[in-house]
mmJSON file of the N, C-alpha and C atoms, coordinates in Angstrom:
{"data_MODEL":{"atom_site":{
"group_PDB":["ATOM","ATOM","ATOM","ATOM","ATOM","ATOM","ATOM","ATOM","ATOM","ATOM","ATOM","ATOM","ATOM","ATOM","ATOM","ATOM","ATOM","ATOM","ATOM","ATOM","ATOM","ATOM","ATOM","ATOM","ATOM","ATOM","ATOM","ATOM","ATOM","ATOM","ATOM","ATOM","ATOM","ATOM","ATOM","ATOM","ATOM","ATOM","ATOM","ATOM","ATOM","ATOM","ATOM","ATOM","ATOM","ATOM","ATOM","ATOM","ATOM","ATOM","ATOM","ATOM","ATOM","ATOM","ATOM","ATOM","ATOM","ATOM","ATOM","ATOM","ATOM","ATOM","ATOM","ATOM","ATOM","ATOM","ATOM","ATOM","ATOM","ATOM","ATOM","ATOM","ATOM","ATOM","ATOM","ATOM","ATOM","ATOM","ATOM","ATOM","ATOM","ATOM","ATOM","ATOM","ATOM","ATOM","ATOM","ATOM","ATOM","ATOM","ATOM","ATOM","ATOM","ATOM","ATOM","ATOM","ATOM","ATOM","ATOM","ATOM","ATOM","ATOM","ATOM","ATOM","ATOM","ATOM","ATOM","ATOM","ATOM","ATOM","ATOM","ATOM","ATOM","ATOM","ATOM","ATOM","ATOM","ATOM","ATOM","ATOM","ATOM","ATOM","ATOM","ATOM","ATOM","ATOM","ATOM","ATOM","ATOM","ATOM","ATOM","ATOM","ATOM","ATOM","ATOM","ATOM","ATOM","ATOM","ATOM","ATOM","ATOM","ATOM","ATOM","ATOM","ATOM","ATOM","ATOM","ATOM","ATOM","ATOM","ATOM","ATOM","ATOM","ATOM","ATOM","ATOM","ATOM","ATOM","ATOM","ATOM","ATOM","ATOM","ATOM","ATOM","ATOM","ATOM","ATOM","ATOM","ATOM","ATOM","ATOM","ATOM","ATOM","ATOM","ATOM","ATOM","ATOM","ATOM","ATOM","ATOM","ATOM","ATOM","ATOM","ATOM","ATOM","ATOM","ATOM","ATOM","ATOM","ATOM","ATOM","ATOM","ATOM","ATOM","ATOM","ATOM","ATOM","ATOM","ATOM","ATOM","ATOM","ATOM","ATOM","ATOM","ATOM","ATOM","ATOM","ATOM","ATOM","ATOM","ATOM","ATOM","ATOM","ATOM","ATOM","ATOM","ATOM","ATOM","ATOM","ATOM","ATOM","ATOM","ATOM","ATOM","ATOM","ATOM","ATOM","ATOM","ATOM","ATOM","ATOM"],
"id":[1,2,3,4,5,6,7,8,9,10,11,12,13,14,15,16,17,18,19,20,21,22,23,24,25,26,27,28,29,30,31,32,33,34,35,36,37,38,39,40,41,42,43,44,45,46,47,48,49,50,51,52,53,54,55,56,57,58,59,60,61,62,63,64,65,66,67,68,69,70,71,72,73,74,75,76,77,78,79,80,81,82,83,84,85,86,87,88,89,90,91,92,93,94,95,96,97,98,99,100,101,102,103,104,105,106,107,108,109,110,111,112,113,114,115,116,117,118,119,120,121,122,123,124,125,126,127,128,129,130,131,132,133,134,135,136,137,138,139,140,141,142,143,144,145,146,147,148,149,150,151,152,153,154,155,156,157,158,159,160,161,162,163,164,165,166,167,168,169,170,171,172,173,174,175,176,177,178,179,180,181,182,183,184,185,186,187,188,189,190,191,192,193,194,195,196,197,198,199,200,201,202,203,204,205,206,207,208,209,210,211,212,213,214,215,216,217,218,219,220,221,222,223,224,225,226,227,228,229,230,231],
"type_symbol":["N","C","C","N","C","C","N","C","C","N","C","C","N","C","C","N","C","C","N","C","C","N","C","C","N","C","C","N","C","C","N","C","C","N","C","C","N","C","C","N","C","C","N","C","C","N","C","C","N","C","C","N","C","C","N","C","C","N","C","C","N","C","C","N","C","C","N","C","C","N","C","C","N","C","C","N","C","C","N","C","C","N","C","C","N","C","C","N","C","C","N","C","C","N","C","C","N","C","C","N","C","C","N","C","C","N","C","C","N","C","C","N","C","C","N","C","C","N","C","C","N","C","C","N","C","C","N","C","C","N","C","C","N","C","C","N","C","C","N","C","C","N","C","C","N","C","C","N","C","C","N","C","C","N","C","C","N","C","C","N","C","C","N","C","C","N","C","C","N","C","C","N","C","C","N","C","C","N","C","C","N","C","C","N","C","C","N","C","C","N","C","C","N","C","C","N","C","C","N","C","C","N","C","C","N","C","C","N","C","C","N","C","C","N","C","C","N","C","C","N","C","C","N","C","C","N","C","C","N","C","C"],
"label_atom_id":["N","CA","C","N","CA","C","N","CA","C","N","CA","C","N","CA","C","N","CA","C","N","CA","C","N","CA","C","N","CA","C","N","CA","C","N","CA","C","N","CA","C","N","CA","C","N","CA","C","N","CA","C","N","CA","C","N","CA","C","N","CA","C","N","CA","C","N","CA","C","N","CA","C","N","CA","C","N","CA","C","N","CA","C","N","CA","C","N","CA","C","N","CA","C","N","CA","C","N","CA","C","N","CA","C","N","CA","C","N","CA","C","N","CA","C","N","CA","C","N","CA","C","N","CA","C","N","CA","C","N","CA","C","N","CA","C","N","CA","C","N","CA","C","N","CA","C","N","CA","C","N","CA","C","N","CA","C","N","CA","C","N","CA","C","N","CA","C","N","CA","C","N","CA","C","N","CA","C","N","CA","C","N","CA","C","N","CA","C","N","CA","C","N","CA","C","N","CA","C","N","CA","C","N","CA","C","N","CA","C","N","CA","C","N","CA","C","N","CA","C","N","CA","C","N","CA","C","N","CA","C","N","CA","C","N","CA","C","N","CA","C","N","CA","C","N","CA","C","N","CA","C","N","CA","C","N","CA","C","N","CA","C","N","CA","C","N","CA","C"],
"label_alt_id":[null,null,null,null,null,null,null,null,null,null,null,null,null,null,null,null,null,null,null,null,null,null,null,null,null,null,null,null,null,null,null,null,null,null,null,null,null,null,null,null,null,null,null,null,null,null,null,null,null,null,null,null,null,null,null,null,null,null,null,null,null,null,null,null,null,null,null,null,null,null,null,null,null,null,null,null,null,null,null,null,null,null,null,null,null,null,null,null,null,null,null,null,null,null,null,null,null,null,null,null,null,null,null,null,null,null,null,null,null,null,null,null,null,null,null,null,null,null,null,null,null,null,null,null,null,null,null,null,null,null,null,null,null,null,null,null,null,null,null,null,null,null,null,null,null,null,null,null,null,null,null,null,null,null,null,null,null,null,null,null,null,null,null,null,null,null,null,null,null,null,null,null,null,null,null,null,null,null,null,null,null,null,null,null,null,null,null,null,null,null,null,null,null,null,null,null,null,null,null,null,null,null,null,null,null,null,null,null,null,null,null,null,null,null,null,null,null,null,null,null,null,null,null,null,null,null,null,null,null,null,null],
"label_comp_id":["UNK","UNK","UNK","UNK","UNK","UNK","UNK","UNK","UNK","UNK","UNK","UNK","UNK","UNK","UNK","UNK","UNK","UNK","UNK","UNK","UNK","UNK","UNK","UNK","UNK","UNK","UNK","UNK","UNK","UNK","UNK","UNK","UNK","UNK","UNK","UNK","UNK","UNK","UNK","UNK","UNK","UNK","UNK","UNK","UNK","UNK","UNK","UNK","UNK","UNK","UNK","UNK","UNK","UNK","UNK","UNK","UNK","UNK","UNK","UNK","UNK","UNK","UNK","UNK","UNK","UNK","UNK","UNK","UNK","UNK","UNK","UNK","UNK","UNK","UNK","UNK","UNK","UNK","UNK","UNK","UNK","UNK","UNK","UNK","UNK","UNK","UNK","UNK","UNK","UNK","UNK","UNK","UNK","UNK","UNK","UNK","UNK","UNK","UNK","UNK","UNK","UNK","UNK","UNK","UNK","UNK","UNK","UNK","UNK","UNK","UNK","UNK","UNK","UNK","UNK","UNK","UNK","UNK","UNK","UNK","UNK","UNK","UNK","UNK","UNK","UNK","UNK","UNK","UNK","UNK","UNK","UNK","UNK","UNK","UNK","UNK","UNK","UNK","UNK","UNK","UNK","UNK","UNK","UNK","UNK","UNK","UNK","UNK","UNK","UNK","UNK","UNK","UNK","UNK","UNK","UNK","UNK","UNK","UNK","UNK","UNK","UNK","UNK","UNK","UNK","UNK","UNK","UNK","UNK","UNK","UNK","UNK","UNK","UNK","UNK","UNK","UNK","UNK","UNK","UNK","UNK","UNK","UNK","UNK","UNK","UNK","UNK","UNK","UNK","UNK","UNK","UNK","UNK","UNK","UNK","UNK","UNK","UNK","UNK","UNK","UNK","UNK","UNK","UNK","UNK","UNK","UNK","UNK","UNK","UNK","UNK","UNK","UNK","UNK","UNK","UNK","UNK","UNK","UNK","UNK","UNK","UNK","UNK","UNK","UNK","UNK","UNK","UNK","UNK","UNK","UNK"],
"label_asym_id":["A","A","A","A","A","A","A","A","A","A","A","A","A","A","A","A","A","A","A","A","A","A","A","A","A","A","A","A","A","A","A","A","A","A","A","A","A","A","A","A","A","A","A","A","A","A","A","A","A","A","A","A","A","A","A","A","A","A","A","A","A","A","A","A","A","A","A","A","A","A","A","A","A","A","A","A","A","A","A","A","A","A","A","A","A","A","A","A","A","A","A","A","A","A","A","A","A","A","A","A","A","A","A","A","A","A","A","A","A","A","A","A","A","A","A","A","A","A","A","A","A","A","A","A","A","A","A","A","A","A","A","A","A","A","A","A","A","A","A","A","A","A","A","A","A","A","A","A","A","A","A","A","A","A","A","A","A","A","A","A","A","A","A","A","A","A","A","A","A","A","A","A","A","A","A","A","A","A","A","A","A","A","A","A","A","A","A","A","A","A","A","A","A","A","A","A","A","A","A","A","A","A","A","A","A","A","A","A","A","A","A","A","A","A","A","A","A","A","A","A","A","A","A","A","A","A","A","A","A","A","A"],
"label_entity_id":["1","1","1","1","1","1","1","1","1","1","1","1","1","1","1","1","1","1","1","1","1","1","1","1","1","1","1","1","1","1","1","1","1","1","1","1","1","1","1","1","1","1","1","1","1","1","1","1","1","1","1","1","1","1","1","1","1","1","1","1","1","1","1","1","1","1","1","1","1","1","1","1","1","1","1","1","1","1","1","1","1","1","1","1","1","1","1","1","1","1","1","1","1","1","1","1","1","1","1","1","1","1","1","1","1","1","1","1","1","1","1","1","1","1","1","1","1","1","1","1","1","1","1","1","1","1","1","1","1","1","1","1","1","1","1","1","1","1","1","1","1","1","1","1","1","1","1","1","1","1","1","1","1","1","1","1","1","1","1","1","1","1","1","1","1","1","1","1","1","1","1","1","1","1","1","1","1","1","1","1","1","1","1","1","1","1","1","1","1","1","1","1","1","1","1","1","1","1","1","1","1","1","1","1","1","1","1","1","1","1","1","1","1","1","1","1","1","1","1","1","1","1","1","1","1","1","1","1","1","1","1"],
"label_seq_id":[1,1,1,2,2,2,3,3,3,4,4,4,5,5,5,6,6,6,7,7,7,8,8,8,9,9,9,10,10,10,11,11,11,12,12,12,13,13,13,14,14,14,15,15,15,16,16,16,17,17,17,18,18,18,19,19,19,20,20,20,21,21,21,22,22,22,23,23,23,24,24,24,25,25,25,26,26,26,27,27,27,28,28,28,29,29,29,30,30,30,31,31,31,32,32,32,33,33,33,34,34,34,35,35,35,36,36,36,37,37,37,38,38,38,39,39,39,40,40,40,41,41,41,42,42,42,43,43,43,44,44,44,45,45,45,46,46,46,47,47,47,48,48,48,49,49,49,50,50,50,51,51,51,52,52,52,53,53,53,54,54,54,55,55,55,56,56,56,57,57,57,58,58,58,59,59,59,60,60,60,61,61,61,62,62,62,63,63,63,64,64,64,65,65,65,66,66,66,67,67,67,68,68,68,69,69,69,70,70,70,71,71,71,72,72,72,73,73,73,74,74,74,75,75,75,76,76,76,77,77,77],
"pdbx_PDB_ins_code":[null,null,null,null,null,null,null,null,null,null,null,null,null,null,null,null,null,null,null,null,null,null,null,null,null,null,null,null,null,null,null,null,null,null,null,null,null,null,null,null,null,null,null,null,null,null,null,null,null,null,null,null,null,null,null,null,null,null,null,null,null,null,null,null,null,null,null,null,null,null,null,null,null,null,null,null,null,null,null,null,null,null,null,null,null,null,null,null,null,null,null,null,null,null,null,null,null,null,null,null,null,null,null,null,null,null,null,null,null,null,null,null,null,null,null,null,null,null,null,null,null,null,null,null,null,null,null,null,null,null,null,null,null,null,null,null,null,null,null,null,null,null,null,null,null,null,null,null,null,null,null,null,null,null,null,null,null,null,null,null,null,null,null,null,null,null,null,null,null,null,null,null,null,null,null,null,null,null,null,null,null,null,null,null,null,null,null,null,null,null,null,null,null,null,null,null,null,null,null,null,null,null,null,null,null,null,null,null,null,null,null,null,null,null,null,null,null,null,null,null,null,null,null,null,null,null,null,null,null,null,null],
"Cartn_x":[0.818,0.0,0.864,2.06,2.73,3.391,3.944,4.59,3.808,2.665,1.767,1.398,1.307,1.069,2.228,3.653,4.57,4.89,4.383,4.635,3.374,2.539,0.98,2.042,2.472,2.786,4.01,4.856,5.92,5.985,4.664,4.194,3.252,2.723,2.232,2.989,2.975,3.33,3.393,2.461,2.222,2.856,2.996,3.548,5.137,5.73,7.256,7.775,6.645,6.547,6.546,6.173,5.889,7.253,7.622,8.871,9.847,9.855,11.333,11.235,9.914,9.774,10.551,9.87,10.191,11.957,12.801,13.571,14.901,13.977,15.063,14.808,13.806,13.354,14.17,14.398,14.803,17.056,17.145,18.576,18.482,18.133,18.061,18.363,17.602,16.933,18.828,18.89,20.066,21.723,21.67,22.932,22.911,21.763,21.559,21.758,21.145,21.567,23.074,23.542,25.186,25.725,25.768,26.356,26.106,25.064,24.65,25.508,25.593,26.112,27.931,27.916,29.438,30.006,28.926,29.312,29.614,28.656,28.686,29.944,29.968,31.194,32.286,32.291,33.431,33.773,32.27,32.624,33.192,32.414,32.39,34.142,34.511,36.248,37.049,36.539,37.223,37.303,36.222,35.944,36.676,36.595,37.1,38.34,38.705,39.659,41.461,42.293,43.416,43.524,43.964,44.309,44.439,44.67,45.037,46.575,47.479,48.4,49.314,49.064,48.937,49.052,48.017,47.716,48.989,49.434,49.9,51.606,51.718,53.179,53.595,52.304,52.667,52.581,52.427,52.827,53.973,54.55,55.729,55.458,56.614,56.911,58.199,57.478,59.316,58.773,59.908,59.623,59.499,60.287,60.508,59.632,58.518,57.636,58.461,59.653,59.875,60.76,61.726,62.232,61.518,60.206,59.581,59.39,59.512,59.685,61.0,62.2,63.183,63.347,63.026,62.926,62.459,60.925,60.461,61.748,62.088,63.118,64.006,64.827,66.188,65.629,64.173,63.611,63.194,63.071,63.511,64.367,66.011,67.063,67.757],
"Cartn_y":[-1.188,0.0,1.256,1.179,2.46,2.434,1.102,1.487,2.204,1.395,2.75,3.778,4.376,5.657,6.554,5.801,6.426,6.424,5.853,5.545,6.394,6.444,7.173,8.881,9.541,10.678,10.639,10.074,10.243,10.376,9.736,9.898,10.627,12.212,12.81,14.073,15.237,16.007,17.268,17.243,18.2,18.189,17.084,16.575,16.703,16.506,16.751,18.52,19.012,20.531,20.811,20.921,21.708,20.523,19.695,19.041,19.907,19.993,20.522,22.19,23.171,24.343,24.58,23.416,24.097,23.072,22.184,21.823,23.434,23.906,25.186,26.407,26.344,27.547,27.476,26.029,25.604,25.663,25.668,25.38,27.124,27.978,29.407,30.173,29.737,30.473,29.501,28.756,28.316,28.795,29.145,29.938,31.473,31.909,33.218,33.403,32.942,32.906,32.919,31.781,31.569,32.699,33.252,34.566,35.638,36.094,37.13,36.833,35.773,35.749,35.708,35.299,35.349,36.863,37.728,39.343,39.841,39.742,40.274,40.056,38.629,37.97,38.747,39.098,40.017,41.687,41.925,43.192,43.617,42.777,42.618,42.953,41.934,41.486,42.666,43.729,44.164,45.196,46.085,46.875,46.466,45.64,45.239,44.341,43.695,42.63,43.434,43.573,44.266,45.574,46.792,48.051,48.376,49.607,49.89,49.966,50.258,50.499,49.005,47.749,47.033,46.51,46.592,46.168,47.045,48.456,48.84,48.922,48.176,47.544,46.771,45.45,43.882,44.219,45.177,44.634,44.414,43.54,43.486,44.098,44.876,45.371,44.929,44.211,43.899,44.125,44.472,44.041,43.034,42.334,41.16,39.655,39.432,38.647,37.313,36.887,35.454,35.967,36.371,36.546,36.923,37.702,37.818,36.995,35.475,34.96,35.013,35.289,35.854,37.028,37.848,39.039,39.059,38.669,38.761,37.933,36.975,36.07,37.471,38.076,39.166,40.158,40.556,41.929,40.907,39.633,38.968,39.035,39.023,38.59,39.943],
"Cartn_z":[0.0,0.0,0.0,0.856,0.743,-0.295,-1.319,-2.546,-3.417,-3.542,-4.533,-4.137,-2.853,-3.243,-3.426,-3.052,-3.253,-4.727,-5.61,-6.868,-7.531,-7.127,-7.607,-7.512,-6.369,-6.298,-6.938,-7.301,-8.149,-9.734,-10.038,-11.085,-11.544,-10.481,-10.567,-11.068,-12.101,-12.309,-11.27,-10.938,-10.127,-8.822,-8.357,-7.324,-7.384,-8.469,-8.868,-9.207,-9.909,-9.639,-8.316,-7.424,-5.626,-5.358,-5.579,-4.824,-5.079,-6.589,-7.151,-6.839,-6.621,-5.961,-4.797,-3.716,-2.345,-2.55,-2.659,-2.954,-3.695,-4.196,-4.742,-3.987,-3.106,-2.214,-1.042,-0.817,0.171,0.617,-0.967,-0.875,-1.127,-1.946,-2.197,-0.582,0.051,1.335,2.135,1.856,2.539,2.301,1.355,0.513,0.58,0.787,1.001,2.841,3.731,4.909,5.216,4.616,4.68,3.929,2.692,2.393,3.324,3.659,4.835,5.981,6.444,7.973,7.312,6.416,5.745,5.535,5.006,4.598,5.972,6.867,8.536,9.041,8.61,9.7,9.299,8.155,7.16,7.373,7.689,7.701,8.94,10.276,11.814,11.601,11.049,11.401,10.539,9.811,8.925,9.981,10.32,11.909,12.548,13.627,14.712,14.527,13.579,13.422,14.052,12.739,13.161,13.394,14.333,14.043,12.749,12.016,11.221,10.686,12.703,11.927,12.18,12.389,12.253,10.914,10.618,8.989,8.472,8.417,7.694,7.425,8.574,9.334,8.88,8.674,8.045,6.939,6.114,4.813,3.959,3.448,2.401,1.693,1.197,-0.397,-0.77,-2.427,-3.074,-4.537,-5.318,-6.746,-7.017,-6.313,-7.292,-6.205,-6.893,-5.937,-6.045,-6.587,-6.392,-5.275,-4.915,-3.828,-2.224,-2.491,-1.692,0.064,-0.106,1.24,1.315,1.035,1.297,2.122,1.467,2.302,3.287,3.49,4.514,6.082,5.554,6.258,6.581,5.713,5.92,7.031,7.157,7.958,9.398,9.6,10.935,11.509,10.889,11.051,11.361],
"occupancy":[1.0,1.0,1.0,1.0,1.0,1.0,1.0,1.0,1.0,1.0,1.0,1.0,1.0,1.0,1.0,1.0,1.0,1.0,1.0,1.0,1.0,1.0,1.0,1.0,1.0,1.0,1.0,1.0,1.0,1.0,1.0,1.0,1.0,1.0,1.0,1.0,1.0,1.0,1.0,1.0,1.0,1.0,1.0,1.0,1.0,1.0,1.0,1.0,1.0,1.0,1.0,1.0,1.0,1.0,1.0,1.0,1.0,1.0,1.0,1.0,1.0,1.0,1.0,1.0,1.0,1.0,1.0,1.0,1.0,1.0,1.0,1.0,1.0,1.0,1.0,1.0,1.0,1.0,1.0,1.0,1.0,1.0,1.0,1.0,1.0,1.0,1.0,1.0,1.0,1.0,1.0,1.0,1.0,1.0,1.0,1.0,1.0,1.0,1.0,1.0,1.0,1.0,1.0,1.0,1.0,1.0,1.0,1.0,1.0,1.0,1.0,1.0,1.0,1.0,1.0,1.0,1.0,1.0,1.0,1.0,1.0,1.0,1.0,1.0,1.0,1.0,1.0,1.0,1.0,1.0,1.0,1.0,1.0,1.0,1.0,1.0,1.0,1.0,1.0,1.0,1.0,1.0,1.0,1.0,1.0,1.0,1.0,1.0,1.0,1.0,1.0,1.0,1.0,1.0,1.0,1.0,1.0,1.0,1.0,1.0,1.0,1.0,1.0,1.0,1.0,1.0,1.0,1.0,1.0,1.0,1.0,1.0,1.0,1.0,1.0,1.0,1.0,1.0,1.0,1.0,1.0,1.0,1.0,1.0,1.0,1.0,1.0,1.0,1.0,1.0,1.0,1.0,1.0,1.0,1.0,1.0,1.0,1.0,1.0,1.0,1.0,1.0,1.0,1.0,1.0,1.0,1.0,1.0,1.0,1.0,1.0,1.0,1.0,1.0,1.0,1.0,1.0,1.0,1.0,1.0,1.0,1.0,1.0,1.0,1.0,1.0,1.0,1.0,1.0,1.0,1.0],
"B_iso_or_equiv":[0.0,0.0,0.0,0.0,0.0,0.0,0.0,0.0,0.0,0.0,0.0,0.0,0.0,0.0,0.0,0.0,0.0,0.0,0.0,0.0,0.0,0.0,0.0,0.0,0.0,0.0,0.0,0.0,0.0,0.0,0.0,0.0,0.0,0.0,0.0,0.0,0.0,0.0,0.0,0.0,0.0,0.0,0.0,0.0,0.0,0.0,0.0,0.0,0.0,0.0,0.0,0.0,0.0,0.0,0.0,0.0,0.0,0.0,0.0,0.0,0.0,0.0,0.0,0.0,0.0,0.0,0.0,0.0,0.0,0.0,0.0,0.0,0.0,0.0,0.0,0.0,0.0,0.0,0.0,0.0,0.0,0.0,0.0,0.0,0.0,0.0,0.0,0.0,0.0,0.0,0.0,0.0,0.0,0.0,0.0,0.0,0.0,0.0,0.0,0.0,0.0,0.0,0.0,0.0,0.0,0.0,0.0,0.0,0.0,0.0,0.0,0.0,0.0,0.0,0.0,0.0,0.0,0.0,0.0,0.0,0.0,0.0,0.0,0.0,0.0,0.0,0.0,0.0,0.0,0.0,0.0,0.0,0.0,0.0,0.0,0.0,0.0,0.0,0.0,0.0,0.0,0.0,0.0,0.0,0.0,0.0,0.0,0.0,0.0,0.0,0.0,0.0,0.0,0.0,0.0,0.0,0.0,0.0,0.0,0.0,0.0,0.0,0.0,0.0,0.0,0.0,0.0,0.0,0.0,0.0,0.0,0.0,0.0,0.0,0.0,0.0,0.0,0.0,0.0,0.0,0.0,0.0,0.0,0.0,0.0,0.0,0.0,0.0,0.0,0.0,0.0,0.0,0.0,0.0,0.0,0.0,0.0,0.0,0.0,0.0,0.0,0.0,0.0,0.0,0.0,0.0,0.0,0.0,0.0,0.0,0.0,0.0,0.0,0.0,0.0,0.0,0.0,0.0,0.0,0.0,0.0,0.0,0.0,0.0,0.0,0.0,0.0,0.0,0.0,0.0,0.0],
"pdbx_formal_charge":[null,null,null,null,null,null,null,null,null,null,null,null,null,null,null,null,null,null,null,null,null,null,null,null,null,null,null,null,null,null,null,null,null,null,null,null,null,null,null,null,null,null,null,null,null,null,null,null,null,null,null,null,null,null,null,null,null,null,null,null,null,null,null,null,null,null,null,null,null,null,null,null,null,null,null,null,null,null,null,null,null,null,null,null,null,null,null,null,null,null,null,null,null,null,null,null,null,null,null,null,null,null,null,null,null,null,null,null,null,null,null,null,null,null,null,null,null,null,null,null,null,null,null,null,null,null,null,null,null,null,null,null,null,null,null,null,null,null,null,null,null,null,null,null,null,null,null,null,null,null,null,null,null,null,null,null,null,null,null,null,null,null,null,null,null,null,null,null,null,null,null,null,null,null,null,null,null,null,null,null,null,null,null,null,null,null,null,null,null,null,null,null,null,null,null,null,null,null,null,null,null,null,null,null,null,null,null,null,null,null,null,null,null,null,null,null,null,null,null,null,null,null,null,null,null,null,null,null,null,null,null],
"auth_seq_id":[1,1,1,2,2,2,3,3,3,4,4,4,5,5,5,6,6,6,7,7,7,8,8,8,9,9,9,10,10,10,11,11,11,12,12,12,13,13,13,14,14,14,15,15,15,16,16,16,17,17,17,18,18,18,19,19,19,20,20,20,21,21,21,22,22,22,23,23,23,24,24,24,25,25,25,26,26,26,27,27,27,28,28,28,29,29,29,30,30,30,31,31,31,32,32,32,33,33,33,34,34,34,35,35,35,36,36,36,37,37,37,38,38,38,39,39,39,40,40,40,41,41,41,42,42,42,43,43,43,44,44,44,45,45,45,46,46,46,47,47,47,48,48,48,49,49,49,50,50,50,51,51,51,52,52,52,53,53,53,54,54,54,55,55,55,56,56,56,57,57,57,58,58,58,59,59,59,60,60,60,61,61,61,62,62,62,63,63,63,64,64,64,65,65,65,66,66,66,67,67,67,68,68,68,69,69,69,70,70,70,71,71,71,72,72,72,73,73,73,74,74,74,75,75,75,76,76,76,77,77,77],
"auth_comp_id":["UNK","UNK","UNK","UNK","UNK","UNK","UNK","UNK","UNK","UNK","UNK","UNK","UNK","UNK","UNK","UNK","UNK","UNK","UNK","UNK","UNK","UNK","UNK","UNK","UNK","UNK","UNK","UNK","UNK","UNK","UNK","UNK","UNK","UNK","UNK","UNK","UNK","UNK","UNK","UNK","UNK","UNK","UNK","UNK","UNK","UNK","UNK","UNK","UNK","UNK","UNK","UNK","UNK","UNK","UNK","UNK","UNK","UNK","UNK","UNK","UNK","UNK","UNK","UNK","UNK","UNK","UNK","UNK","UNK","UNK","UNK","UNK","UNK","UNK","UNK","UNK","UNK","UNK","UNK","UNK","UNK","UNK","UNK","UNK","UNK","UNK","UNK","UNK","UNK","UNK","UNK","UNK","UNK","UNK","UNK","UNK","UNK","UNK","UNK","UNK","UNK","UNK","UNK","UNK","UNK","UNK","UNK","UNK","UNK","UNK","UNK","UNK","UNK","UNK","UNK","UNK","UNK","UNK","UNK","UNK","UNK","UNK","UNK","UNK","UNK","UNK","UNK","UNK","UNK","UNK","UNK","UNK","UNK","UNK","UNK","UNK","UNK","UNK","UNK","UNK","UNK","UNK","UNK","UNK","UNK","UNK","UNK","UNK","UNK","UNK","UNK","UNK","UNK","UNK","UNK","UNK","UNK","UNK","UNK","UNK","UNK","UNK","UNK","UNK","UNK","UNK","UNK","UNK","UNK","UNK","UNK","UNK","UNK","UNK","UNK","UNK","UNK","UNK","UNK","UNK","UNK","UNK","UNK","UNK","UNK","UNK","UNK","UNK","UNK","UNK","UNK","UNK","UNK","UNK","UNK","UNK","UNK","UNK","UNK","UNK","UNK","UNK","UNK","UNK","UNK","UNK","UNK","UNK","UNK","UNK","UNK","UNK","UNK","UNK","UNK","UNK","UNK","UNK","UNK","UNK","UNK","UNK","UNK","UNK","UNK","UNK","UNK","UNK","UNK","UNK","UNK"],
"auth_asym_id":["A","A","A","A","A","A","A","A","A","A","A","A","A","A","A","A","A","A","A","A","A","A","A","A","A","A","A","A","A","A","A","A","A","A","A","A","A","A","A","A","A","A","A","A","A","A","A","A","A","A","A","A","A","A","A","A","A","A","A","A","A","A","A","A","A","A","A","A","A","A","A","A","A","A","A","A","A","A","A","A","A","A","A","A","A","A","A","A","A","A","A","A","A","A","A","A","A","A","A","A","A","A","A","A","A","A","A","A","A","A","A","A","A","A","A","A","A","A","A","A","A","A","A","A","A","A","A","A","A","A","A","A","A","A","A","A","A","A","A","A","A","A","A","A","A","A","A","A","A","A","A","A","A","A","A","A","A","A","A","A","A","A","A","A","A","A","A","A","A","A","A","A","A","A","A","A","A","A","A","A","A","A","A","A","A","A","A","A","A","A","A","A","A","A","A","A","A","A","A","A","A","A","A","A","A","A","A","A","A","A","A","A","A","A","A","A","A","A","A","A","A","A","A","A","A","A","A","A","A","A","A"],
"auth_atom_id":["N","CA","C","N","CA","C","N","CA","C","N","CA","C","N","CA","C","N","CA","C","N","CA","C","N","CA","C","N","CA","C","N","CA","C","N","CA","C","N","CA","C","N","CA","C","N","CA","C","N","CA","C","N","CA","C","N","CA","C","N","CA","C","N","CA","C","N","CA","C","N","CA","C","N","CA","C","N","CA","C","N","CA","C","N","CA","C","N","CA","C","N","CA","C","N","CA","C","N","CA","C","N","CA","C","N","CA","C","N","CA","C","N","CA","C","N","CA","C","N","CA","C","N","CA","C","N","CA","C","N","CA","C","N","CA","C","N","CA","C","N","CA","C","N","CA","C","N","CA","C","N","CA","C","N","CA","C","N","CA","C","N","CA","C","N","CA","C","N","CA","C","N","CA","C","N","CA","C","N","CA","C","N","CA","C","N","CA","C","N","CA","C","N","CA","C","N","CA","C","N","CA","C","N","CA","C","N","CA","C","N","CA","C","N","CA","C","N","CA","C","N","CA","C","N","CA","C","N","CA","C","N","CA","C","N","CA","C","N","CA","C","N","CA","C","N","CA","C","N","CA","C","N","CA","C","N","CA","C","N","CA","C","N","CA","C","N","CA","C"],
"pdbx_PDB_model_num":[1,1,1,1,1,1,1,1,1,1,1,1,1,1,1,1,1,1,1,1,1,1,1,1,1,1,1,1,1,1,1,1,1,1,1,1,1,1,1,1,1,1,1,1,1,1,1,1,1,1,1,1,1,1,1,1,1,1,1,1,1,1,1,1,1,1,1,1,1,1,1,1,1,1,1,1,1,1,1,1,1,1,1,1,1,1,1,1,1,1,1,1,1,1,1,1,1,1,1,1,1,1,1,1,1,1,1,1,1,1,1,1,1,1,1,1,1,1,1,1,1,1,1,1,1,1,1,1,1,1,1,1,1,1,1,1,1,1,1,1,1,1,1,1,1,1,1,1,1,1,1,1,1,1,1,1,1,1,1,1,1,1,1,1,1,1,1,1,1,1,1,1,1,1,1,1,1,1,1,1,1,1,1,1,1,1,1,1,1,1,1,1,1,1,1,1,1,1,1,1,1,1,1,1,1,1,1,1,1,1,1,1,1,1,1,1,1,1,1,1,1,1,1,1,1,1,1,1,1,1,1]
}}}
């Protein structure tokens, strides 16, 4: 009894329409939550994360980017 009606609604059109609806409403509404709390989490940390002058301390400059973890090594030492 439960194979057919599981087979009666699978073979209903209509029934595969409203599946495959809320199925894309469902993953939509889930990817959009996760980007939102992803942008926040981003911006939260961009605010509050490092000082500025911090950030503006760590940065390397070189011309020449293959030597680059080099350098950084020479300004330890």
């Amino acid at each position: 009894m439960l194979g057919s009606s599981v087979t009666s609604a699978l073979m209903n059109p209509k029934f595969i329409w409203k599946a495959a609806y809320t199925s894309l409403l469902v993953f939509g509404a889930f990817h959009v939550t996760k980007l939102g709390i992803a942008l926040a989490g981003s911006s939260l940390m961009s605010r509050f994360g490092k000082p500025t002058l911090v950030r503006e301390t760590s940065k390397l400059h070189s011309n020449n980017y293959i030597l680059l973890p080099f350098v950084y090594m020479r300004k330890q030492f």
